[in-house]
BALOBA-1460 file (C-alpha; in Angstrom, 3 decimals):
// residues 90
<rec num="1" residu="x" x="0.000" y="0.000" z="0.000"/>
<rec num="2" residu="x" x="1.341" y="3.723" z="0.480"/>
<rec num="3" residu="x" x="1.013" y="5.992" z="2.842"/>
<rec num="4" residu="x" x="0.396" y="9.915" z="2.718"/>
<rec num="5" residu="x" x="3.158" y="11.850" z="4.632"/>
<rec num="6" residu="x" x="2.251" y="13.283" z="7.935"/>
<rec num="7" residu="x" x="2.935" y="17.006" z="6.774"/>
<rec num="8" residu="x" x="3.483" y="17.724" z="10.827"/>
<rec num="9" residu="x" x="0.526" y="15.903" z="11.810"/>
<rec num="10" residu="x" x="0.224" y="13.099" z="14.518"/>
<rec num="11" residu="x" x="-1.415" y="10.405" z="12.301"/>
<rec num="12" residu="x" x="-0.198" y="8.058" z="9.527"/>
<rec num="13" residu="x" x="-2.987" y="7.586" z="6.394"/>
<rec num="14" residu="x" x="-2.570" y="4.259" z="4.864"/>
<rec num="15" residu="x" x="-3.791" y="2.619" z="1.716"/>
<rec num="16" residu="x" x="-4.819" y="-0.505" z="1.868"/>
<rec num="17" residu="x" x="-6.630" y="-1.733" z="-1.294"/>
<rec num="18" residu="x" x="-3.561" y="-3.284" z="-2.257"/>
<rec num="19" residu="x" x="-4.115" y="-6.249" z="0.931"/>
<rec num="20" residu="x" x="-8.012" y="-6.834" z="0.090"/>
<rec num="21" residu="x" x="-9.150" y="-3.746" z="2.023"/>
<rec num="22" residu="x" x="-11.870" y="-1.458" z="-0.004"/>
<rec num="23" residu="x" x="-15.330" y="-1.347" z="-1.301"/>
<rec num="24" residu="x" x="-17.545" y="-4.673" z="-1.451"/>
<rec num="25" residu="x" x="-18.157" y="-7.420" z="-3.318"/>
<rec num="26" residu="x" x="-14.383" y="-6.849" z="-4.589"/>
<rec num="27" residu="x" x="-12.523" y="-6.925" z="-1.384"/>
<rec num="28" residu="x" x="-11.989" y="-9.123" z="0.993"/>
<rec num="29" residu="x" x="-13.071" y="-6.490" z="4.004"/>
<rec num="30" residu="x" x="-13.861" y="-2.953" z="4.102"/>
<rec num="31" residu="x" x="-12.044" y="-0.417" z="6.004"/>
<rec num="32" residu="x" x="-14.909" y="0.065" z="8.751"/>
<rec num="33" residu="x" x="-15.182" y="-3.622" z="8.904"/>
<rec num="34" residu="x" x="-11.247" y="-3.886" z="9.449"/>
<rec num="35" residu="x" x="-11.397" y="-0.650" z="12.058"/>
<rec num="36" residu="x" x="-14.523" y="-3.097" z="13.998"/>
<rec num="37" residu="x" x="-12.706" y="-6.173" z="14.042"/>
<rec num="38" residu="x" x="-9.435" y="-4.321" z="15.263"/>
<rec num="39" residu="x" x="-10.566" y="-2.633" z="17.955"/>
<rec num="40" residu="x" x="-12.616" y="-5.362" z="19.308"/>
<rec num="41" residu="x" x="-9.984" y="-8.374" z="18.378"/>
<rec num="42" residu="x" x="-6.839" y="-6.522" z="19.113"/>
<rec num="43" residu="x" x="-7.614" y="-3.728" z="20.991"/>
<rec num="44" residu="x" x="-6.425" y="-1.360" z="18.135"/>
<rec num="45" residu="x" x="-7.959" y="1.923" z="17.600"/>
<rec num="46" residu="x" x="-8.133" y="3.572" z="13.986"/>
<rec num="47" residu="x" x="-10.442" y="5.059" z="11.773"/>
<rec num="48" residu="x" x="-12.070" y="3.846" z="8.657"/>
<rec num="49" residu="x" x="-10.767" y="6.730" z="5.781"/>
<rec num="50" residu="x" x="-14.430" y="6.742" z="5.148"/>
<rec num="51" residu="x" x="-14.358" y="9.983" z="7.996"/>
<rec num="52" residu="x" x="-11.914" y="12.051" z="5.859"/>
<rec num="53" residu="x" x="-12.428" y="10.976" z="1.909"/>
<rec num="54" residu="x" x="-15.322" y="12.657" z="-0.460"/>
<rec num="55" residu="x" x="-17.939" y="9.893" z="-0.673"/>
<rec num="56" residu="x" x="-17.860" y="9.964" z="-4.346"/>
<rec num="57" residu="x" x="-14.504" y="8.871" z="-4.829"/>
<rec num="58" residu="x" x="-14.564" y="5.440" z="-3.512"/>
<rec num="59" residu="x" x="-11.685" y="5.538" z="-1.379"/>
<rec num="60" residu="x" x="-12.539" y="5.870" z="1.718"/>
<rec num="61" residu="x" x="-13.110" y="2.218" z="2.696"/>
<rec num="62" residu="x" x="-9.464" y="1.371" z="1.358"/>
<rec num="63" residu="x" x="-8.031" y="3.223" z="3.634"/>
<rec num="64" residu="x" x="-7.186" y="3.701" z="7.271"/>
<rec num="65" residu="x" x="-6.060" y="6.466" z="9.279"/>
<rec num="66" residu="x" x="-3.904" y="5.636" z="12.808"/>
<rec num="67" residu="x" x="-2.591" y="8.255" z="15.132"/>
<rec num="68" residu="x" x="0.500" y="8.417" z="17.281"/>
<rec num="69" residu="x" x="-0.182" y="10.952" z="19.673"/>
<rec num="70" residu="x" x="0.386" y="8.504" z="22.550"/>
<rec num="71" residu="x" x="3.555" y="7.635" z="24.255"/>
<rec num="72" residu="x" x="5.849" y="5.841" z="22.423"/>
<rec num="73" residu="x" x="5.841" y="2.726" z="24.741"/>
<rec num="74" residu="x" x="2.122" y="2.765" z="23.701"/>
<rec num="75" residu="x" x="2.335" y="3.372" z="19.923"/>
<rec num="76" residu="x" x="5.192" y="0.275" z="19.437"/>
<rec num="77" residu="x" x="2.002" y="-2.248" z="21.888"/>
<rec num="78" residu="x" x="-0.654" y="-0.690" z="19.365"/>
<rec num="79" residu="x" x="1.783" y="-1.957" z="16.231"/>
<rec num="80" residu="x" x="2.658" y="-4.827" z="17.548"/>
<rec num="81" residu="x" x="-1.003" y="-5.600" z="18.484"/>
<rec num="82" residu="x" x="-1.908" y="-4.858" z="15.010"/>
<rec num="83" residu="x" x="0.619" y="-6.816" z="12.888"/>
<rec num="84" residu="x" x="0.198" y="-9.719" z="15.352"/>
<rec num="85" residu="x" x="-3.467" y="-9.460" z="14.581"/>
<rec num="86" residu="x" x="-2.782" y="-8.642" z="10.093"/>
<rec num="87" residu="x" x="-0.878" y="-11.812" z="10.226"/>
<rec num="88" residu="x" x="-3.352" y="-14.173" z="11.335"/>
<rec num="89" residu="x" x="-6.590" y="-12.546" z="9.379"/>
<rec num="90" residu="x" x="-5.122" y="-10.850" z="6.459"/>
């Protein structure tokens, strides 16, 4: 996938279409459904880019959006939470 630069920001903006994450019937999960299972499987917060994108252009449920405004200590658990959890689903 890619990701957007920060631009000073606290937040990384990640594409994901690339792993099966976007609009339905053609991928494997949407990017609310993968925000859901995250938070409630892994205890990973992050938001579905459906809150930031234009509805018309379809990209908003490709795409995720994670901050780091927490301590570091915090931000490395949330990581390793969520490629602990990406390796077993995705």
């Amino acid at each position: 996938g890619s990701v957007a630069p920060a631009d000073g920001a606290f937040y990384v903006y990640v594409d994901l279409e690339k792993w099966g994450v976007g609009s339905k019937p053609t991928s494997r999960l949407t990017a609310t459904e993968l925000c859901n299972r995250l938070i409630e499987e892994a205890g990973v917060a992050c938001t579905p880019g459906v809150d930031f994108e234009d509805p018309g252009n379809g990209k908003g449920e490709q795409r995720l959006r994670f901050s780091y405004s927490r301590s570091e200590a915090e931000v490395q658990e949330a990581m390793r939470r969520f490629k602990a959890w990406w390796t077993q689903h995705m």
